[in-house]
PDB file of N, CA, C, O and CB in Angstrom:
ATOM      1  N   UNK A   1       0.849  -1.184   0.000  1.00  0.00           N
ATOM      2  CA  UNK A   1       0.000   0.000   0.000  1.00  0.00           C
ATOM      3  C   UNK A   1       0.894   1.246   0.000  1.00  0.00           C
ATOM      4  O   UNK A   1       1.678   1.471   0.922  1.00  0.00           O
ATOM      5  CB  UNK A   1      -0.966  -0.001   1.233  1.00  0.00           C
ATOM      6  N   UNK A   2       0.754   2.033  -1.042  1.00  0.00           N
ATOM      7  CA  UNK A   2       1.797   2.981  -1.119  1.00  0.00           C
ATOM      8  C   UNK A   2       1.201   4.071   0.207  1.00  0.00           C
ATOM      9  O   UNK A   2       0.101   3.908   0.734  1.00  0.00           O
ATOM     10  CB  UNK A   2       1.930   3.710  -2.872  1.00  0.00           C
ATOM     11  N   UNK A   3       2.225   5.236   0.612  1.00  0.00           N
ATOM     12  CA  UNK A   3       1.869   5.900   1.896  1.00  0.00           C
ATOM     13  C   UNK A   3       0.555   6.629   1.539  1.00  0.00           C
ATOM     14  O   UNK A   3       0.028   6.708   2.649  1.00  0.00           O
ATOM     15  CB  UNK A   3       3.061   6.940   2.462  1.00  0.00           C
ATOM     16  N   UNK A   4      -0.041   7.036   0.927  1.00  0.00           N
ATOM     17  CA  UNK A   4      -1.343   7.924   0.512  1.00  0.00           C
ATOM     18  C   UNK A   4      -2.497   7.822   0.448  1.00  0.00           C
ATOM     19  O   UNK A   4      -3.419   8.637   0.436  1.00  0.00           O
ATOM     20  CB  UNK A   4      -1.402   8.254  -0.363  1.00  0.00           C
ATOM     21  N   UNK A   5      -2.388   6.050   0.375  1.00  0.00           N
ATOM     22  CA  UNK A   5      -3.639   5.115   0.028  1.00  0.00           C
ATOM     23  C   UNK A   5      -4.696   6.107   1.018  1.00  0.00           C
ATOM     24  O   UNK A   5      -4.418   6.935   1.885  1.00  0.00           O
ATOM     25  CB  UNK A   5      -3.438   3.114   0.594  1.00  0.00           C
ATOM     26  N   UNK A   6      -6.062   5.613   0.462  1.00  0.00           N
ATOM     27  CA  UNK A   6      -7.369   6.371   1.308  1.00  0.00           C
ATOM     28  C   UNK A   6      -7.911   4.900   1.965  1.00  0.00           C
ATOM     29  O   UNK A   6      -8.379   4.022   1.240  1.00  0.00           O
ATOM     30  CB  UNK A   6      -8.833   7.364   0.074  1.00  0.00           C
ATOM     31  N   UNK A   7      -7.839   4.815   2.812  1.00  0.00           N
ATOM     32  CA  UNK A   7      -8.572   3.773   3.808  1.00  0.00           C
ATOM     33  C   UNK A   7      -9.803   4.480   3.943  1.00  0.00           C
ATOM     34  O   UNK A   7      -9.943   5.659   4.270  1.00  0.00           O
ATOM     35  CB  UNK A   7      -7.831   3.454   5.350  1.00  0.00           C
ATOM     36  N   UNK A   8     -11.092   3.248   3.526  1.00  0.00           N
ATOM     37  CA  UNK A   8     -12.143   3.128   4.531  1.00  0.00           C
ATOM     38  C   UNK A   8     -12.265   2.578   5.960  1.00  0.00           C
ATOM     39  O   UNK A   8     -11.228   2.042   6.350  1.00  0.00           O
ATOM     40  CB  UNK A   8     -12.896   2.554   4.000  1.00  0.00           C
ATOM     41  N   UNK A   9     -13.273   2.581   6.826  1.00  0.00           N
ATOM     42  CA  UNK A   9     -13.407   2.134   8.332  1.00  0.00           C
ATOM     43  C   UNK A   9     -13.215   0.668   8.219  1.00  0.00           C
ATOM     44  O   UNK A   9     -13.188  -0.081   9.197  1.00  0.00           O
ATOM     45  CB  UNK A   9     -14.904   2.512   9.084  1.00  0.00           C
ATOM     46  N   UNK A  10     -13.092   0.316   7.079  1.00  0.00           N
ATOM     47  CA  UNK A  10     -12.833  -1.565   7.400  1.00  0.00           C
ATOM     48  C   UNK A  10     -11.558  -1.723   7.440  1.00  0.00           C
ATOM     49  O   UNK A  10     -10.926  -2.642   7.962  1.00  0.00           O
ATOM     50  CB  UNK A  10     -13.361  -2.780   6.188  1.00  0.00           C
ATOM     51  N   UNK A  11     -11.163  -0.771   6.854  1.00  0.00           N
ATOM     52  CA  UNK A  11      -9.562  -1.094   6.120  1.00  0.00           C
ATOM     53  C   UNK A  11      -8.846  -0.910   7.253  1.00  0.00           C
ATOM     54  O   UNK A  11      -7.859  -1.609   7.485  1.00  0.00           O
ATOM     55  CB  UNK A  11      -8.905  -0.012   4.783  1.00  0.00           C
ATOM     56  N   UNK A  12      -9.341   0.237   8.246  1.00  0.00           N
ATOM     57  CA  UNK A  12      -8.606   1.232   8.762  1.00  0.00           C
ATOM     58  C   UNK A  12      -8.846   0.109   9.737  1.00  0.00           C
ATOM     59  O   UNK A  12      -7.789  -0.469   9.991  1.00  0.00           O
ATOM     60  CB  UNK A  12      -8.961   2.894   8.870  1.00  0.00           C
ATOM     61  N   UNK A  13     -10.123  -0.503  10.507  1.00  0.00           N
ATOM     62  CA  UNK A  13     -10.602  -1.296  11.268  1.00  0.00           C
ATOM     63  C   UNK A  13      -9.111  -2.781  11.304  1.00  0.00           C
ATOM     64  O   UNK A  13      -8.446  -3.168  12.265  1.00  0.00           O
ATOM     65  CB  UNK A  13     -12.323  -1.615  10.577  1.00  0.00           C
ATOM     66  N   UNK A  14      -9.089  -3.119  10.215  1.00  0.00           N
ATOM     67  CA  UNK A  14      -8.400  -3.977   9.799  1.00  0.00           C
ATOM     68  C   UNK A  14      -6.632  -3.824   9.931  1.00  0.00           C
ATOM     69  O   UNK A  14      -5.717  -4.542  10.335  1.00  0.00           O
ATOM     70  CB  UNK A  14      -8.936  -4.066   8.546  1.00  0.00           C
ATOM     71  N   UNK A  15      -6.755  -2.566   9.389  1.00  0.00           N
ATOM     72  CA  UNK A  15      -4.761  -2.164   9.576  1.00  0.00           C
ATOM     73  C   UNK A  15      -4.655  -2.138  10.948  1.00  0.00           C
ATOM     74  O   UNK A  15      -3.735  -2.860  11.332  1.00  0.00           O
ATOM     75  CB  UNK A  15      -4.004  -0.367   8.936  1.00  0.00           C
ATOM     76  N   UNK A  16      -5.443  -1.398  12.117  1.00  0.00           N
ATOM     77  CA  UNK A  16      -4.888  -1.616  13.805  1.00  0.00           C
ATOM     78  C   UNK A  16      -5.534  -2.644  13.764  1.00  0.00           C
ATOM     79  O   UNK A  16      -4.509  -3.316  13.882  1.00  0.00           O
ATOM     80  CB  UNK A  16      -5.239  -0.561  15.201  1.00  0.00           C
ATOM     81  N   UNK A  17      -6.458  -3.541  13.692  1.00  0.00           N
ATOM     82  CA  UNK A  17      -6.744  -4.559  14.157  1.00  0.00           C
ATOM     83  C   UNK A  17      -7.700  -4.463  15.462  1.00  0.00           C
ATOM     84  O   UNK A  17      -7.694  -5.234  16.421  1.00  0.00           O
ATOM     85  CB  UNK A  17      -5.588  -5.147  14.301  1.00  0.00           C
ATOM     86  N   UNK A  18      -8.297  -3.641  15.318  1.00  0.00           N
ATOM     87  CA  UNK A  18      -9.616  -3.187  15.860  1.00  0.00           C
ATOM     88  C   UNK A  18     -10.936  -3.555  15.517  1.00  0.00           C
ATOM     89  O   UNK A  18     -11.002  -4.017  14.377  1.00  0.00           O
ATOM     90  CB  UNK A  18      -9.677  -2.048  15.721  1.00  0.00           C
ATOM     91  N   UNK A  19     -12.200  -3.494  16.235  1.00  0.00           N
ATOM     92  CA  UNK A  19     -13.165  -3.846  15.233  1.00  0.00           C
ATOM     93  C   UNK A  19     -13.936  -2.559  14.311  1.00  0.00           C
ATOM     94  O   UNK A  19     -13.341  -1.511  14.564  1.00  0.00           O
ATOM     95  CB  UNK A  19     -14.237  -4.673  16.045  1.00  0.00           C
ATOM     96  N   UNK A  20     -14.881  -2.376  13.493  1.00  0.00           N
ATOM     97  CA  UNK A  20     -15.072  -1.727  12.688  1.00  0.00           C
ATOM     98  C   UNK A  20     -15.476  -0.212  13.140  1.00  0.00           C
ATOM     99  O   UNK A  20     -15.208   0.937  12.789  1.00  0.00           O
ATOM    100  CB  UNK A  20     -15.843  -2.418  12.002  1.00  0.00           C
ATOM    101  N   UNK A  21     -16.429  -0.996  14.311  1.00  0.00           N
ATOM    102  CA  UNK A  21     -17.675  -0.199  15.405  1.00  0.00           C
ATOM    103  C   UNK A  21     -16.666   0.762  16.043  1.00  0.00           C
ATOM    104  O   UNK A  21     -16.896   1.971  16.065  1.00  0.00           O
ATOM    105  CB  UNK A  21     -18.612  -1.372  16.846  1.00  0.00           C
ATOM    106  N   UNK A  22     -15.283   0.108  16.689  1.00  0.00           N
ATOM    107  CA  UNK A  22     -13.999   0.798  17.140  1.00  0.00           C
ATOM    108  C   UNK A  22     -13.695   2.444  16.343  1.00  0.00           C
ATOM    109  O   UNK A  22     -13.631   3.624  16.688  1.00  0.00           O
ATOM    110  CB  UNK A  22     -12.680  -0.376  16.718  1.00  0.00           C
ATOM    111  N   UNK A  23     -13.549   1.488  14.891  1.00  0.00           N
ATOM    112  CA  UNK A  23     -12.555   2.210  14.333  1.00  0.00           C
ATOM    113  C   UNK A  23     -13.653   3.502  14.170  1.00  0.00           C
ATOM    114  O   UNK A  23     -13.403   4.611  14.641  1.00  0.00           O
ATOM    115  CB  UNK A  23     -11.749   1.469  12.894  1.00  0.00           C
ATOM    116  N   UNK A  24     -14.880   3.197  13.447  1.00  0.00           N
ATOM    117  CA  UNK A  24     -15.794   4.530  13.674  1.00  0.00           C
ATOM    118  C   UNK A  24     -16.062   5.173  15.013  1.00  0.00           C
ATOM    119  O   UNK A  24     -16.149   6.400  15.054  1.00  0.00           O
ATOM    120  CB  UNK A  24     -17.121   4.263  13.214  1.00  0.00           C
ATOM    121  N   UNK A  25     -16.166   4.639  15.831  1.00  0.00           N
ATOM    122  CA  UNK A  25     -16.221   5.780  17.099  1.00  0.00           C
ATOM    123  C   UNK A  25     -14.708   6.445  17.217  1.00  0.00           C
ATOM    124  O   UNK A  25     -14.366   7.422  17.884  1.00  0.00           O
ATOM    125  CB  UNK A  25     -16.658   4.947  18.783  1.00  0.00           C
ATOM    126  N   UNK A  26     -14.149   5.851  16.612  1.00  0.00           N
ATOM    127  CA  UNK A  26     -12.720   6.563  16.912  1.00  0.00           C
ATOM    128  C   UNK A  26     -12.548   8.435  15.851  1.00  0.00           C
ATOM    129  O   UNK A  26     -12.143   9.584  16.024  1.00  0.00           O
ATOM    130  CB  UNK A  26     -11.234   5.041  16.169  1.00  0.00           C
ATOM    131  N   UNK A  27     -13.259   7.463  14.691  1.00  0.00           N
ATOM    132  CA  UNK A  27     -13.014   8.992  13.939  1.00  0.00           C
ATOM    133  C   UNK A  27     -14.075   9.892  14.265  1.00  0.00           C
ATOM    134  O   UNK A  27     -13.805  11.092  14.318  1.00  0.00           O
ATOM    135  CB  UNK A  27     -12.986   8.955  12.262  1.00  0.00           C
ATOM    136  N   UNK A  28     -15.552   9.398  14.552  1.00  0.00           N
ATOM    137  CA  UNK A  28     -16.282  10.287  15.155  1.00  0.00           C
ATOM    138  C   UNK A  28     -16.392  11.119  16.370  1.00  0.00           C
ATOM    139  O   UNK A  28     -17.102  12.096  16.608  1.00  0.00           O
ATOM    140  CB  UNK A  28     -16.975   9.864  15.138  1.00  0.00           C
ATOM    141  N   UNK A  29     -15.224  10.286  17.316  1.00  0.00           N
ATOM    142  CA  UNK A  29     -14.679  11.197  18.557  1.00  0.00           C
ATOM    143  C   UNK A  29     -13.498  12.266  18.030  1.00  0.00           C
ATOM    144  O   UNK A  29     -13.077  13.163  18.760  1.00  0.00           O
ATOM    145  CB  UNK A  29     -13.955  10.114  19.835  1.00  0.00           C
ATOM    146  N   UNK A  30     -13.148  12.104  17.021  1.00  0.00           N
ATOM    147  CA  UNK A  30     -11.779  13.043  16.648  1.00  0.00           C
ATOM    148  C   UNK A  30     -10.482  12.313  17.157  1.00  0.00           C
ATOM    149  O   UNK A  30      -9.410  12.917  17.132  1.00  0.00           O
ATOM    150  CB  UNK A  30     -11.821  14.658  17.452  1.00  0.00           C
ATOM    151  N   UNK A  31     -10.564  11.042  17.610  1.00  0.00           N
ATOM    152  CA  UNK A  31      -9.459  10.553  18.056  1.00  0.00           C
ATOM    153  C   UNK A  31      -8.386   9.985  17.313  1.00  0.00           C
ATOM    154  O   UNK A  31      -7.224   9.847  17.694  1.00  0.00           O
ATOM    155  CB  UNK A  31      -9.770   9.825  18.772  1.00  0.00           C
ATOM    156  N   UNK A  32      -9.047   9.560  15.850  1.00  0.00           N
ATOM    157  CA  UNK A  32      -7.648   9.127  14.471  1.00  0.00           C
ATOM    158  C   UNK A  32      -7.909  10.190  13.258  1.00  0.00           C
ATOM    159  O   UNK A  32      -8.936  10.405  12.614  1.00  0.00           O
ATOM    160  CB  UNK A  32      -7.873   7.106  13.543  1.00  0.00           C
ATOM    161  N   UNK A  33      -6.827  10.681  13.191  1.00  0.00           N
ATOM    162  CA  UNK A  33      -7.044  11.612  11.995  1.00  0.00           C
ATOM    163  C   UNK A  33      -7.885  11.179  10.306  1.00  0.00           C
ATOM    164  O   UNK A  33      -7.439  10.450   9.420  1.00  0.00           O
ATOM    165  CB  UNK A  33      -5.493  12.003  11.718  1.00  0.00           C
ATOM    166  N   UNK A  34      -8.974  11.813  10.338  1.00  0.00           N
ATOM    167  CA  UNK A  34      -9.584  11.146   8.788  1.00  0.00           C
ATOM    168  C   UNK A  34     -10.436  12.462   8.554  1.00  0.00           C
ATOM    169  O   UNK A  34     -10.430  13.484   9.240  1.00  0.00           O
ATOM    170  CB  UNK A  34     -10.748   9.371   8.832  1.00  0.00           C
ATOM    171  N   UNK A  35     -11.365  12.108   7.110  1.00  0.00           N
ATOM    172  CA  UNK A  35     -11.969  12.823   6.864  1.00  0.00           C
ATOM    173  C   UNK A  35     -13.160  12.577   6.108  1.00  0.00           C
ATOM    174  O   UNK A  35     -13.170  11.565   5.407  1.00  0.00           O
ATOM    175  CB  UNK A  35     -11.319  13.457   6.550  1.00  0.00           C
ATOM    176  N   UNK A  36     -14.339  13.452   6.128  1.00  0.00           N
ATOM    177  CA  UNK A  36     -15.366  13.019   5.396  1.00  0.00           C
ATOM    178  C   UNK A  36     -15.666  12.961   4.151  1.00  0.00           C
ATOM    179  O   UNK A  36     -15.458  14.075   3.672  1.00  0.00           O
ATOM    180  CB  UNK A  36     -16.076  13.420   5.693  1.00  0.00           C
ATOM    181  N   UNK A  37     -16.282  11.801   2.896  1.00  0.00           N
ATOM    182  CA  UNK A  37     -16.408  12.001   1.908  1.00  0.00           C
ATOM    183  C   UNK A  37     -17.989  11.433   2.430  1.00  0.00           C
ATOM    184  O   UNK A  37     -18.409  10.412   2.975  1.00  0.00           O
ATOM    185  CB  UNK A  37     -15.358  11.474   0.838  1.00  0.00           C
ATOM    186  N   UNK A  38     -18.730  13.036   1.800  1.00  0.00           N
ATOM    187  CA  UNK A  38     -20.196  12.650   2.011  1.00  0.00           C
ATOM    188  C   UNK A  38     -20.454  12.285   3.250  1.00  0.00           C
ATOM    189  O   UNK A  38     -20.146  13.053   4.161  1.00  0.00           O
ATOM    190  CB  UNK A  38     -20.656  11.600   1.207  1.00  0.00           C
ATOM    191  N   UNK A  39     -20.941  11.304   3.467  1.00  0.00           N
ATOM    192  CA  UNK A  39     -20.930  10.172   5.039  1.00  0.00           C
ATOM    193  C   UNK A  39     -20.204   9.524   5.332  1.00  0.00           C
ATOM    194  O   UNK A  39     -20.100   9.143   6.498  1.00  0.00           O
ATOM    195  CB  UNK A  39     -21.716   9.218   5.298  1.00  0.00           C
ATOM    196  N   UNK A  40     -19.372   9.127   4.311  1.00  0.00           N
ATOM    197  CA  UNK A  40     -18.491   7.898   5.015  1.00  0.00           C
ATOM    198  C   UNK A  40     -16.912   8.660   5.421  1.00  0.00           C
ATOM    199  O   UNK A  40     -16.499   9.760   5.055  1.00  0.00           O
ATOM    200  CB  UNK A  40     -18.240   6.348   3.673  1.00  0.00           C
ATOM    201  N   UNK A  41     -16.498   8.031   5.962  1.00  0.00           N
ATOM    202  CA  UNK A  41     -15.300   8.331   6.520  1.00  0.00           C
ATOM    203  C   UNK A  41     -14.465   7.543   5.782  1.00  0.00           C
ATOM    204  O   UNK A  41     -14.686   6.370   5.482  1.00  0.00           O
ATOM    205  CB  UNK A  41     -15.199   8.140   7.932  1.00  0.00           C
ATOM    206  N   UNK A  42     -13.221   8.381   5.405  1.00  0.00           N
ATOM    207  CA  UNK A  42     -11.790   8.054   5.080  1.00  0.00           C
ATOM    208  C   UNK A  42     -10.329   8.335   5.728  1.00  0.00           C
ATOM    209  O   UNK A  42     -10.079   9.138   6.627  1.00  0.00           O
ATOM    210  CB  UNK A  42     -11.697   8.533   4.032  1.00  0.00           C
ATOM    211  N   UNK A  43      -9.654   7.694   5.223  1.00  0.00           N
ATOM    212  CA  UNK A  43      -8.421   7.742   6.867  1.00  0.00           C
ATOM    213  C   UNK A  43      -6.784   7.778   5.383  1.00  0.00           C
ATOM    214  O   UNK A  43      -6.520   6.886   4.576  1.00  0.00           O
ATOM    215  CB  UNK A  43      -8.529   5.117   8.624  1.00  0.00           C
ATOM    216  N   UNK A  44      -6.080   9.091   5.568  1.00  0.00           N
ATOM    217  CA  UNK A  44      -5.375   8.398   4.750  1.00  0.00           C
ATOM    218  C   UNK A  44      -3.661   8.081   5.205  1.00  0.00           C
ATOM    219  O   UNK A  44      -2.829   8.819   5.734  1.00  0.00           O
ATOM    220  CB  UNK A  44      -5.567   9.179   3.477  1.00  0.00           C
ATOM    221  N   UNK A  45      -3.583   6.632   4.729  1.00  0.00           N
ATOM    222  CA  UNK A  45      -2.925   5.845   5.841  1.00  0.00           C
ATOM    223  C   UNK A  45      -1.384   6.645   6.158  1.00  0.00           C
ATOM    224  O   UNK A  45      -0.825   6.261   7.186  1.00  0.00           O
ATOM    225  CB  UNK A  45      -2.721   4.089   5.287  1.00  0.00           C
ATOM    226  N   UNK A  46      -0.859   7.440   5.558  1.00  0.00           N
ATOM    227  CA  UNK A  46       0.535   8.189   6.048  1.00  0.00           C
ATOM    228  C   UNK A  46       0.104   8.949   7.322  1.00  0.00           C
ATOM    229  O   UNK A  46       0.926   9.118   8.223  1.00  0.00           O
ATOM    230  CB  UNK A  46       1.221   9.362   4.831  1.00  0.00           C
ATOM    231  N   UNK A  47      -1.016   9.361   7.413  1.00  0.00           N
ATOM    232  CA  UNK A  47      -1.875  10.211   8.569  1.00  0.00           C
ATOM    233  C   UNK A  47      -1.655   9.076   9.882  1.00  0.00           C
ATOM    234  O   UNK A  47      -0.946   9.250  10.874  1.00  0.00           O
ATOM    235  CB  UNK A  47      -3.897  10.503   8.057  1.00  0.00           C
ATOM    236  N   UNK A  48      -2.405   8.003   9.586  1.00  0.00           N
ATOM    237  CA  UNK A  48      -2.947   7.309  10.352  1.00  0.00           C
ATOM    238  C   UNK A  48      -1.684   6.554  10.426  1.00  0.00           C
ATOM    239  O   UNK A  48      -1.763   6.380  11.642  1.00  0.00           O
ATOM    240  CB  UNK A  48      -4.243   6.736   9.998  1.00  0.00           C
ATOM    241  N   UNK A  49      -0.452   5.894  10.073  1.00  0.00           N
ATOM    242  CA  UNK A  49       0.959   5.933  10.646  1.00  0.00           C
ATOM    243  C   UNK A  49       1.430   6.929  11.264  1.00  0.00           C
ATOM    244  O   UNK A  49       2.146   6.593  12.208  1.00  0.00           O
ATOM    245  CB  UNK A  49       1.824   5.766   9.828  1.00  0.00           C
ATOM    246  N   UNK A  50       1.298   8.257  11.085  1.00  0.00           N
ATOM    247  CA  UNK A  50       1.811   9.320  11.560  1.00  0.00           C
ATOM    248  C   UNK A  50       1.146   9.486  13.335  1.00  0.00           C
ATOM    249  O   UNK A  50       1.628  10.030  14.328  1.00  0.00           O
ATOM    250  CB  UNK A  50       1.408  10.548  10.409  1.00  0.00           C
ATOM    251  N   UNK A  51      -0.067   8.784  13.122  1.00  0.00           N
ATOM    252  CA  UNK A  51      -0.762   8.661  14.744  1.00  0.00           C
ATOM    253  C   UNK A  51      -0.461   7.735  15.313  1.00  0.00           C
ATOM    254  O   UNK A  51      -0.242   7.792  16.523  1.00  0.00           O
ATOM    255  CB  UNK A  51      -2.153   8.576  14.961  1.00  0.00           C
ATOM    256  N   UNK A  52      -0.364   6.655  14.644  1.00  0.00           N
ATOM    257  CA  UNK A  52       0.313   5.287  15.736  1.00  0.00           C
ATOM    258  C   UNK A  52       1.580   5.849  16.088  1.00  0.00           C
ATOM    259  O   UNK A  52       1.840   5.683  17.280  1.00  0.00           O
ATOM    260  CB  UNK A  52       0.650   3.539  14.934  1.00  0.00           C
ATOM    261  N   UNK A  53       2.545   6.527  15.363  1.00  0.00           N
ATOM    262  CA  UNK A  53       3.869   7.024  16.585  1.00  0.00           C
ATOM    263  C   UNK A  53       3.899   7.608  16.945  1.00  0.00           C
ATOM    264  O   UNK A  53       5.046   7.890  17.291  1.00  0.00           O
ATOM    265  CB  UNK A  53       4.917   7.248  16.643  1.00  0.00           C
ATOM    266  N   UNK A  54       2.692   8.702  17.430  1.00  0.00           N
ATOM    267  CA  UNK A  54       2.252   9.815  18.321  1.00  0.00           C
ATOM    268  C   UNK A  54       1.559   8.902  19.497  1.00  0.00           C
ATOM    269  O   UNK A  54       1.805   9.194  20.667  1.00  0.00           O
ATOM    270  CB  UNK A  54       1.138  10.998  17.508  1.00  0.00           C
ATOM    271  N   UNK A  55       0.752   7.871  19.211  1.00  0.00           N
ATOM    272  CA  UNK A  55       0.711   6.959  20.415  1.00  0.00           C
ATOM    273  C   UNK A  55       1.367   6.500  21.163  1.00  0.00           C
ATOM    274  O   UNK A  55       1.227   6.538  22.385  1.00  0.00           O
ATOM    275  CB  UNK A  55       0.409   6.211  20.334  1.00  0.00           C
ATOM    276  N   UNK A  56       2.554   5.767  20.289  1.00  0.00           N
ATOM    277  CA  UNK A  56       3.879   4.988  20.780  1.00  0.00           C
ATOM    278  C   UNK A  56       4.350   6.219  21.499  1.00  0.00           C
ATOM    279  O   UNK A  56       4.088   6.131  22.699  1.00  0.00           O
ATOM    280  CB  UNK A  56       5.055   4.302  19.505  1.00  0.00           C
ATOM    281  N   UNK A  57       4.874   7.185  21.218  1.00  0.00           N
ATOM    282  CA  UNK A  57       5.507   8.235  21.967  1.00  0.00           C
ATOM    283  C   UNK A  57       4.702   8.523  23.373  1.00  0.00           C
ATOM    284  O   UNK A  57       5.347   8.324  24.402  1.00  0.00           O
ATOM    285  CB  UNK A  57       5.567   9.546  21.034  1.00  0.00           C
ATOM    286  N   UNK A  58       3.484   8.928  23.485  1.00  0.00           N
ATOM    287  CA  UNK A  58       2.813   9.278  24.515  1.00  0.00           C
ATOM    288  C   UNK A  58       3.075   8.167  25.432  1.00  0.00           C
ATOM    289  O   UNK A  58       3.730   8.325  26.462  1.00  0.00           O
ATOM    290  CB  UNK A  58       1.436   9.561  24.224  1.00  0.00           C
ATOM    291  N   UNK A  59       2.444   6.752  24.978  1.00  0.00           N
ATOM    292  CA  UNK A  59       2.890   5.347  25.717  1.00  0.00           C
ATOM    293  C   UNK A  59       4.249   5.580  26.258  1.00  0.00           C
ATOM    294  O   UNK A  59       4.220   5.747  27.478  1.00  0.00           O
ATOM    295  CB  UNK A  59       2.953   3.980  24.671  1.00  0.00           C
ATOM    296  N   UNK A  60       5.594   5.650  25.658  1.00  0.00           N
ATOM    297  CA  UNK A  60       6.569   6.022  26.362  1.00  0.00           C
ATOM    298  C   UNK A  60       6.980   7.077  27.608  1.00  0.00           C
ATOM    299  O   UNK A  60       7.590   6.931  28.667  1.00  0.00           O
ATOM    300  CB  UNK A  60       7.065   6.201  25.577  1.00  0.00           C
ATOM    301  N   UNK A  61       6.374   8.143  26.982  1.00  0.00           N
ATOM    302  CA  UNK A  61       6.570   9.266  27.790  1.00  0.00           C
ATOM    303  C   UNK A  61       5.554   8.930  29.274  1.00  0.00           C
ATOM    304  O   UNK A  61       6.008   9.055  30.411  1.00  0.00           O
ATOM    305  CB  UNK A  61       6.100  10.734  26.820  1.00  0.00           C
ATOM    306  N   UNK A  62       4.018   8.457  28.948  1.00  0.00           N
ATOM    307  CA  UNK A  62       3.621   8.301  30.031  1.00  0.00           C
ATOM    308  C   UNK A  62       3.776   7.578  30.781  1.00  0.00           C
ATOM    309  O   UNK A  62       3.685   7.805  31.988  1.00  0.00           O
ATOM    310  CB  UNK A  62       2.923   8.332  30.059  1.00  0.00           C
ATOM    311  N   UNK A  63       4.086   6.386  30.212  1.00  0.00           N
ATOM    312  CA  UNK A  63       4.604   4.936  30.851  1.00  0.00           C
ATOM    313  C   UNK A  63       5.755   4.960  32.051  1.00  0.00           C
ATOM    314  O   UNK A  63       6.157   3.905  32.542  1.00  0.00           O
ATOM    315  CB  UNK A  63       5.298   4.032  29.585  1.00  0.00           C
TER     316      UNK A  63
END
């Protein structure tokens, strides 16, 4: 998947390994960076790498 790809909530559900229901409350809280096309939500995955090591970091720092 080149870095740019546009993930839908399954995909996105699927890349952390979360379930789907997850991954949408996640973008509807503002908690993974995405954006709206129409209704559905898209996530695009250099973003959404760029947040898993803003996690990892916090995990460290708070840990």
């Amino acid at each position: 998947m080149p870095n740019d790809d546009i993930m839908t909530v399954k995909e996105l559900a699927d890349y952390l390994k979360i379930a789907e229901k997850t991954a949408y409350r996640f973008a509807s809280e503002g908690k993974v960076p995405g954006f709206k096309v129409g209704s559905a939500w898209r996530f695009r995955k250099s973003e959404i790498d760029r947040w898993i090591s803003e996690q990892e970091r916090k995990e460290v720092n708070d840990g």
